[in-house]
KOLDOVEX-987617 format. One record per atom (N, C-alpha, C): x, y, z. Coordinates in pm, whole numbers, plus 50000, padded with zeros to 5 digits. Example, Ala and Ser with C-alpha at 12.3 -4.5 7.8 and 13.67 -1.06 7.14 Angstrom:
513194943150780/512304955050780/513204967050780/512854977550708/513674989450714/512905000350787/
END
This chain:
686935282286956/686795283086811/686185296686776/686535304786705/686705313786645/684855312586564/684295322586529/682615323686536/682875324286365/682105315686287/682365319486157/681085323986122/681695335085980/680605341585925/679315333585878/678915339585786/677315332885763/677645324985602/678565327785543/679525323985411/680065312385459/680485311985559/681605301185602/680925289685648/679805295685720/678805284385738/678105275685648/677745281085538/677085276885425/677975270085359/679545269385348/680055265085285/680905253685358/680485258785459/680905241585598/679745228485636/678535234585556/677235226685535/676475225385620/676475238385744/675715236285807/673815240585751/673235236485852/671655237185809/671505252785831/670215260285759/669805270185744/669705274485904/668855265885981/668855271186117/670055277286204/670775274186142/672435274086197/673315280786164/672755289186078/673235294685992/672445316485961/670975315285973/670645322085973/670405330886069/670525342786124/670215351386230/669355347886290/669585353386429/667795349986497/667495365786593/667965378086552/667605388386573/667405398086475/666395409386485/666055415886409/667105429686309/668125425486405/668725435986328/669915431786269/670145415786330/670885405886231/670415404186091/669105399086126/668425398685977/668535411685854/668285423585922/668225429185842/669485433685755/670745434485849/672275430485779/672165424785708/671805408485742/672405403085621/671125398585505/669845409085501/669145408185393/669915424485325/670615432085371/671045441785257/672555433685195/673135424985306/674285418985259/674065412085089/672535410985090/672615400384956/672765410784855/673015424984836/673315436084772/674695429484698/675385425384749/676945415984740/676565411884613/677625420584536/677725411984347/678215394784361/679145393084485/679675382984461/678155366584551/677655378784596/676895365284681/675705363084596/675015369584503/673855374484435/673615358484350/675225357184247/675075344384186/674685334484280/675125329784441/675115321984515/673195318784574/673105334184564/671285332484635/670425329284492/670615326384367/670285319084288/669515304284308/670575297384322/670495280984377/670405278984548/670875289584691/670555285884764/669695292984844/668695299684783/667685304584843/667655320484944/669105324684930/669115328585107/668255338885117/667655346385025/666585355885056/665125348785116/664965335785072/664085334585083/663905327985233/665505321085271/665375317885390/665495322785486/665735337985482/665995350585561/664075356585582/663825350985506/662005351685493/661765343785608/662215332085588/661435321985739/662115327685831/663405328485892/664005334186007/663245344086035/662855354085961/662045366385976/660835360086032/659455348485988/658675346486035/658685336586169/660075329386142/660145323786305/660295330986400/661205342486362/661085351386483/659635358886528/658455365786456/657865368586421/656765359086530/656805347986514/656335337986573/656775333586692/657715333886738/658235334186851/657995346386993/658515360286930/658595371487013/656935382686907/656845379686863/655965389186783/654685393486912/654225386986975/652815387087072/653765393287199/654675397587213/655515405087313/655985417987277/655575422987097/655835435387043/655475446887165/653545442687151/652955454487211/653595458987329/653875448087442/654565448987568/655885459487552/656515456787457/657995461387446/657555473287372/656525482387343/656645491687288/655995503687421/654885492987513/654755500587581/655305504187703/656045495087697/657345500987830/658255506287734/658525508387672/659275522387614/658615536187593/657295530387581/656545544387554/656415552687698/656595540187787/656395548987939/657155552688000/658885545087964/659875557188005/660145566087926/659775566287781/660265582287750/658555593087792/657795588187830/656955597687913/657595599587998/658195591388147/658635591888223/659445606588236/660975601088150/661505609488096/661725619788052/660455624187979/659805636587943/659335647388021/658785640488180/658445643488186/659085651788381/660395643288364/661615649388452/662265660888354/661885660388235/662625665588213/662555684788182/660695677488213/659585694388227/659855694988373/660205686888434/660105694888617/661545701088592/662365689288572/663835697088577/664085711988487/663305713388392/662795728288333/662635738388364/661495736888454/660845745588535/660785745388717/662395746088751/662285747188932/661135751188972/660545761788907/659765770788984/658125765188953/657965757688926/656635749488933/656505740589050/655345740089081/655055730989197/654515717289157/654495707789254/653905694189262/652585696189326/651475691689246/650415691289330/649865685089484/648695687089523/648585679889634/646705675689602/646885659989642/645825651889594/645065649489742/643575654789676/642835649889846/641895637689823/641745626889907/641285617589859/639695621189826/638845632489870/637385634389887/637095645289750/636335640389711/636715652589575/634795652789519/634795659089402/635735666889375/636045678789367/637445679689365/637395692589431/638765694789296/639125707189292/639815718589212/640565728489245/641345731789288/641755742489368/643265746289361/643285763989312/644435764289246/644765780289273/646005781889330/646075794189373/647255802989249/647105812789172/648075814289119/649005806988971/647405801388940/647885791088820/647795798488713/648665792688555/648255800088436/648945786188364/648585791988217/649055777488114/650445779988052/651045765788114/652265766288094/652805770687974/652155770887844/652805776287764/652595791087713/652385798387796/652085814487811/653755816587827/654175828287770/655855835887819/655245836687935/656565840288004/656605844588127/655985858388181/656425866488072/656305881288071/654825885588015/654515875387971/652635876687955/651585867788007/651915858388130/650785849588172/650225858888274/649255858388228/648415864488405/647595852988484/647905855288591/648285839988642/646265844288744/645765835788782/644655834788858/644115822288921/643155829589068/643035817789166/641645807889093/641465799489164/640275790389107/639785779389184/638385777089277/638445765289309/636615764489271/636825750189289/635315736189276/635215726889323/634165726489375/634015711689464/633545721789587/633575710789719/633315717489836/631725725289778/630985720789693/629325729389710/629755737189579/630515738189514/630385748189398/630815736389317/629895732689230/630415730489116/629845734788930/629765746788924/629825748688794/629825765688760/630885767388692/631305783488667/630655790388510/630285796788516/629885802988359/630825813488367/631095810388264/632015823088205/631955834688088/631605845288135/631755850488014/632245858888003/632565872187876/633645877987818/633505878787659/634215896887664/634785895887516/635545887387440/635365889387322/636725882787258/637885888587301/638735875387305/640455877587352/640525879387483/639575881287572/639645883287676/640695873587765/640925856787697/641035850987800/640675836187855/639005835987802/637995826287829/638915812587791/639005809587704/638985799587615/640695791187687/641845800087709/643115801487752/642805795787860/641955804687926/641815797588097/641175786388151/640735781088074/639565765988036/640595759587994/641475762087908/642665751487857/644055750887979/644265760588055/644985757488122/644665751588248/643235750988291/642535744388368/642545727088347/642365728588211/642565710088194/644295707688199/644585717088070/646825711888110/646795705388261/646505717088371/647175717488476/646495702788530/645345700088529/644945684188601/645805675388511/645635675288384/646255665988316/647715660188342/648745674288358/650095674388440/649735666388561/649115674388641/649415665988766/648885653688845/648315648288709/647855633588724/648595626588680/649735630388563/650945624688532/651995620188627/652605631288710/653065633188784/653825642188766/653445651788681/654225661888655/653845675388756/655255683688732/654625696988835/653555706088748/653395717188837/652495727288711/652625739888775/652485747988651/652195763188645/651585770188759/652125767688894/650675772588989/651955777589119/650785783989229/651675784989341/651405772789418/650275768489440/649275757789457/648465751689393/648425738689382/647055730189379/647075719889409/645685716789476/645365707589530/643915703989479/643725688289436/643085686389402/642595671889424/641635668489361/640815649189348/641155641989240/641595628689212/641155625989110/640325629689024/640395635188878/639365637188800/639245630788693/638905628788607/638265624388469/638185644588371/639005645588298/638785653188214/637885645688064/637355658088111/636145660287965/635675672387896/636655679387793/636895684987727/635885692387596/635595701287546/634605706887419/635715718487385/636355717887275/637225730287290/637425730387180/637535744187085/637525743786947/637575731486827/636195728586850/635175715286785/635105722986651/635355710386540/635625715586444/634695706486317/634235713386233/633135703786148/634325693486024/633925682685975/634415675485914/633175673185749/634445677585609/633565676185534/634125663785468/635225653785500/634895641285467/634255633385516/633785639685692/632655629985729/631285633385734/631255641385666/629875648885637/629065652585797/630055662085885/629715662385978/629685679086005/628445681986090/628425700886084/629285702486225/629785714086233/630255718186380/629075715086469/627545714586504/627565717886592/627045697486593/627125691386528/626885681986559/628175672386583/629445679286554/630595673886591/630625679586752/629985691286802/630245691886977/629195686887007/627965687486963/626725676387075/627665661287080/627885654686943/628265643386988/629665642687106/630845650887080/631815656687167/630925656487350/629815664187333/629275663487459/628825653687544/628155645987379/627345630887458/628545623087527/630025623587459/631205613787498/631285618087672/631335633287677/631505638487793/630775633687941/629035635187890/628275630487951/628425609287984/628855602787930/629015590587878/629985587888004/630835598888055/632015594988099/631375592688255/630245604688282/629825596788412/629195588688445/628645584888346/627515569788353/628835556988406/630055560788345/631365549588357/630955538888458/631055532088460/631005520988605/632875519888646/633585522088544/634685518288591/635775526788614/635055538888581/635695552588617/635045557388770/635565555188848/634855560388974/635605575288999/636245584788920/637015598288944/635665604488898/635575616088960/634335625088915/634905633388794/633955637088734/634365644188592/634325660288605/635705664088508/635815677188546/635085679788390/634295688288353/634165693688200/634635706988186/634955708888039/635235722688011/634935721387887/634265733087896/633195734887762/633205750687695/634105752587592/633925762887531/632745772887419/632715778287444/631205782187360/630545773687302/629925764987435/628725756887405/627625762787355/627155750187235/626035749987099/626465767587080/627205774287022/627175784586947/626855783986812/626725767486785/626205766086649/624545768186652/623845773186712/622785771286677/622145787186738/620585783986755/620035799286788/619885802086949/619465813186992/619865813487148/618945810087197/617635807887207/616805798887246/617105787487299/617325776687188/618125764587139/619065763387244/620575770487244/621195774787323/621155768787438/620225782887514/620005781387642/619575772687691/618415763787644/617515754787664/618335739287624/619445740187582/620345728087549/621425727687671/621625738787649/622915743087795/622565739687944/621575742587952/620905740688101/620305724988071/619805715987959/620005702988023/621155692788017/622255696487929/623505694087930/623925692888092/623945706088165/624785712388288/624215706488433/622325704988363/622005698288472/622025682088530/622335675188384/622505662888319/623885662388421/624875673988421/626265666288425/626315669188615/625805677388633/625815683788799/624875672288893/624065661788824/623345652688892/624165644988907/625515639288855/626015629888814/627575638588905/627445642189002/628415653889087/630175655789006/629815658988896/630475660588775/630825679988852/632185686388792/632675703488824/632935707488690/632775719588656/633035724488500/633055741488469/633525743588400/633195755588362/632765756688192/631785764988153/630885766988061/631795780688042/631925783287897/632725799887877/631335799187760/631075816987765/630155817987628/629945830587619/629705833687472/629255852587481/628225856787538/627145843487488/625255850087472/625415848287656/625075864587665/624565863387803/623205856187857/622555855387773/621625844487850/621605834987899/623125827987878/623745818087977/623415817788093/624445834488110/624555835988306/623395833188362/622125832988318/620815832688392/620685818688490/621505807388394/621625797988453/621715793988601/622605802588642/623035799088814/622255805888887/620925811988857/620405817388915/619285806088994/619155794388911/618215783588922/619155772288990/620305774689021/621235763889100/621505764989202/621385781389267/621775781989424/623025783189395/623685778989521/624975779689506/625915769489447/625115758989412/626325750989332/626715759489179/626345771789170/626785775289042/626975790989055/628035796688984/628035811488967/628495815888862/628575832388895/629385839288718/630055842788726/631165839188685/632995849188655/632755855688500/633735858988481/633905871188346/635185877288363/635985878588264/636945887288203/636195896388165/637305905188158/636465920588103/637625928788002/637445935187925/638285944587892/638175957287946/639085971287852/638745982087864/639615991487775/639186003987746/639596009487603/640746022787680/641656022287645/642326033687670/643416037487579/642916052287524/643776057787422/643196052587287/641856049387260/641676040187126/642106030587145/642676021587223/643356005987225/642626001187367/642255986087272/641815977187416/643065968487456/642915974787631/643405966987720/642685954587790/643595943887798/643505933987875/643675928187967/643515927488099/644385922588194/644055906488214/643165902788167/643305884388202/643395880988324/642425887688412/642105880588548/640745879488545/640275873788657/639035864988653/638245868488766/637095877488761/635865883888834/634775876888832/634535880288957/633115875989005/631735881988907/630915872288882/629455883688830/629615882088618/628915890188583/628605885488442/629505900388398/629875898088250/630625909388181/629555918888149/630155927988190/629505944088153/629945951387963/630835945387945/631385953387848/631265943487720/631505949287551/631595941787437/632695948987370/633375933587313/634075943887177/634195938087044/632935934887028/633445930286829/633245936986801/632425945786756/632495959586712/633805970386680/634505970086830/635175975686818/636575968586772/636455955786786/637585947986653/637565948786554/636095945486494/635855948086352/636545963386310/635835976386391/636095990986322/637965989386318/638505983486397/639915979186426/640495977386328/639985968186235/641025964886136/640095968485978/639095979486026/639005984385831/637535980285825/636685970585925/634975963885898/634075976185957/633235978885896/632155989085893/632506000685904/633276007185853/633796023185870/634186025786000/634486038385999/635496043286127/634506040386274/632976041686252/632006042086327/631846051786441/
END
């Protein structure tokens, strides 16, 4: 027997159940179907909008507590997906290599994947193994901020299972914990620097975890620059020491050199890298690699005179 419409049914007397869809995209057919000049007089006296209402809540009632399920296995093959579809992208990226003893960091030749080609300057990096915490500092543009962000990309990728930007890495499970252009909120009546302390406390929070047993990587961009350098320093060092008890790896980027003083009181679990610039021809050059020791050089000044701020000087 031949499947009759939903007209034919109604007019062969069968019951609403029997009559009405029992999928979601049935339903929604035949709730634009009632658009129909000729069916419009008919849903008058037999309801059908309204019984396209219950079909809607039987179903609803039936499959509804299986939504979440069905959204998140879709959400995880088009990650999946997504994310063959960045390896198949990029041949020339590698797959990491995971050591079970951590933590550790270690990266030969890495930069952030979304640098051109023709401008990443790519650099080595490791933590763990007795070092864990880098200060960084540097001019503006140098770099800092870029290389802290491609430091998290690259764990983040390859905890996915994605490849990354590197010649190597090998690394531990980590826990990323992030401070990176923290931004104040004036509908929540919140200042910048109390939008990164709290940002920090989350950070710190993460190693107390009981159920996170991955050690925490942090990266922290010009930490408390909201405040005075005193303050600062004296916040920074119990932040760093807070997170290094708790065998947490990180790097700290910041201008106020009174940072670097820091690793002087850590031994060797801590040291100083720095970008640097340099001026040639009236124009600063950059190269975006990453040295041992604290920055020698400044240039706001010479940005500012750059574009027109304080006279030629």
């Amino acid at each position: 027997m031949s499947q009759l419409n939903p007209y034919d049914k109604f007019l062969a007397g069968q019951p609403p159940e029997a009559i009405l869809p029992a999928t979601p995209k049935a339903i929604a057919v035949y709730l634009e179907s009632r658009r129909n000049q000729f069916f419009r007089v008919f849903d008058l006296f037999t309801f059908w909008s309204a019984q396209l209402v219950f079909a809607t809540e039987r179903w609803q009632r039936e499959f509804g507590s299986s939504i979440r399920g069905w959204l998140d296995a879709v959400g995880e093959f088009e990650t999946l997906t997504a994310l063959a579809g960045f390896a198949y992208e990029h041949p020339e990226y590698v797959f990491p290599e995971f050591a079970e003893v951590g933590p550790l960091f270690e990266a030969q030749g890495f930069a952030h994947p979304l640098l051109p080609v023709d401008n990443a300057a790519t650099n080595d990096l490791k933590l763990g193994d007795g070092l864990q915490l880098i200060i960084l500092s540097g001019p503006n543009m140098a770099g800092k901020s870029t290389f802290i962000r491609g430091v998290g990309v690259s764990v983040v990728l390859a905890q996915c299972g994605a490849p990354v930007r590197a010649r190597r890495l090998r690394l531990s499970p980590l826990q990323v914990g992030a401070s990176i252009c923290v931004l104040d909120s004036l509908s929540g009546g919140m200042s910048r620097f109390y939008a990164e302390i709290h940002r920090v406390k989350l950070i710190c929070d993460l190693t107390l975890d009981a159920e996170n047993t991955a050690p925490v990587l942090f990266l922290l961009d010009e930490l408390l620059s909201g405040t005075n350098s005193h303050d600062r320093l004296e916040g920074t060092r119990l932040v760093i020491e807070s997170l290094l008890e708790r065998d947490a790896i990180g790097i700290v980027s910041t201008h106020d050199l009174a940072l670097t003083q820091i690793p002087e009181t850590l031994g060797e679990r801590a040291v100083n890298c720095h970008f640097e610039d340099r001026l040639e021809n009236e124009e600063l050059i950059f190269d975006y690699k990453l040295k041992p020791g604290i920055v020698q050089t400044s240039n706001a000044l010479k940005l500012m005179r750059s574009i027109g701020l304080g006279g030629a000087g």
